[in-house]
C-alpha positions in Angstrom: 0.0 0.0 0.0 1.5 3.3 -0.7 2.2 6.1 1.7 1.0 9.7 1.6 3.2 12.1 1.4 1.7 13.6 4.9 3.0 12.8 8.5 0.7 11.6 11.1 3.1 13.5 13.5 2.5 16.8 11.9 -1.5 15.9 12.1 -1.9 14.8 15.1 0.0 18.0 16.7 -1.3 20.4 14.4 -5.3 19.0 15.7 -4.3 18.9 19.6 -2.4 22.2 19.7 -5.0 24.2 16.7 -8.0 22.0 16.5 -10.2 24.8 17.4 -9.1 25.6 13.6 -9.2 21.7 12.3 -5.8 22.8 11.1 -4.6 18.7 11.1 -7.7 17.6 8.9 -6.9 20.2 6.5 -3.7 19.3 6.6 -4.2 15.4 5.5 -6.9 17.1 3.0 -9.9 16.3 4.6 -11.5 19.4 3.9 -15.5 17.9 4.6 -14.2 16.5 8.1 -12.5 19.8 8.5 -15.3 21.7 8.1 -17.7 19.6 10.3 -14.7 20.1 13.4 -15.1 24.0 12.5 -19.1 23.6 13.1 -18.7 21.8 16.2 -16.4 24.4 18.0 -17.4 27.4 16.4 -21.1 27.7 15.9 -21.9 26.9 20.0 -19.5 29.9 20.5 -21.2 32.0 18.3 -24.4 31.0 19.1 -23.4 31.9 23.0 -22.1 35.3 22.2 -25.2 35.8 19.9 -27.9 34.4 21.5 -26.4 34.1 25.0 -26.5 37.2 26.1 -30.8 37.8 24.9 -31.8 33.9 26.1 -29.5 33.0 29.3 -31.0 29.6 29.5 -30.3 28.7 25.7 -26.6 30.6 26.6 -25.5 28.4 29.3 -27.5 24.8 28.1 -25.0 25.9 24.9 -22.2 26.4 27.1 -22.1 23.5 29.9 -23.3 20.8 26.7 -22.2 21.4 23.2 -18.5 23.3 23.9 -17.0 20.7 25.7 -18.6 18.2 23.4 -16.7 20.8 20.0 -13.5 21.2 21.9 -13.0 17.5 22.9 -13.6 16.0 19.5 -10.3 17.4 17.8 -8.3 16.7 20.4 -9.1 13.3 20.8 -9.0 13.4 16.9 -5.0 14.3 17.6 -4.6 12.0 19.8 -5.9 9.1 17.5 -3.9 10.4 14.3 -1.0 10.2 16.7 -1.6 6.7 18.0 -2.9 4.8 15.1 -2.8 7.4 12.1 -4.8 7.6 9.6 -5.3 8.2 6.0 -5.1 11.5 4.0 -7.7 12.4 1.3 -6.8 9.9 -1.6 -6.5 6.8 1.1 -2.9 6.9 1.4 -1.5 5.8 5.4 0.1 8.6 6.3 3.9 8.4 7.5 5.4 7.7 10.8 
């Protein structure tokens, strides 16, 4: 099987320390994932800075549920690229 030319090192960094950004899955090219990791972090922020400060109920059900739930899911992300890799957007394993 052939090998990306993408490090799993370099993605699995990239998502713990700027997964807020989904910089790692943009990085092995998986731009759809990427974007669904932008969702999850930023629209609960937006949404309690937008809505959060009219509806203080919807603020904080946003704030204690769905931000922990956006922040944790690229850093575990990391964590897995780092432990078992993964594949980058043509199905190539990426490199040790």
């Amino acid at each position: 099987m052939p090998l990306s030319d993408k490090s799993r090192t370099v993605a699995g960094l990239l998502q713990i320390f700027l997964g807020g950004f989904a910089v790692g899955r943009f990085y092995t090219g998986h731009a759809g994932l990427a974007v669904g990791q932008l969702a999850a972090v930023w629209v609960p922020a937006l949404t309690l800075c937008c809505v959060g400060t009219l509806f203080s109920v919807v603020g904080g059900f946003v704030l204690w549920v769905f931000m922990p739930l956006g922040t944790l899911w690229p850093f575990i992300d990391g964590i897995v690229l780092l432990a078992r890799g993964g594949t980058d957007s043509q199905g190539r394993v990426l490199r040790g």
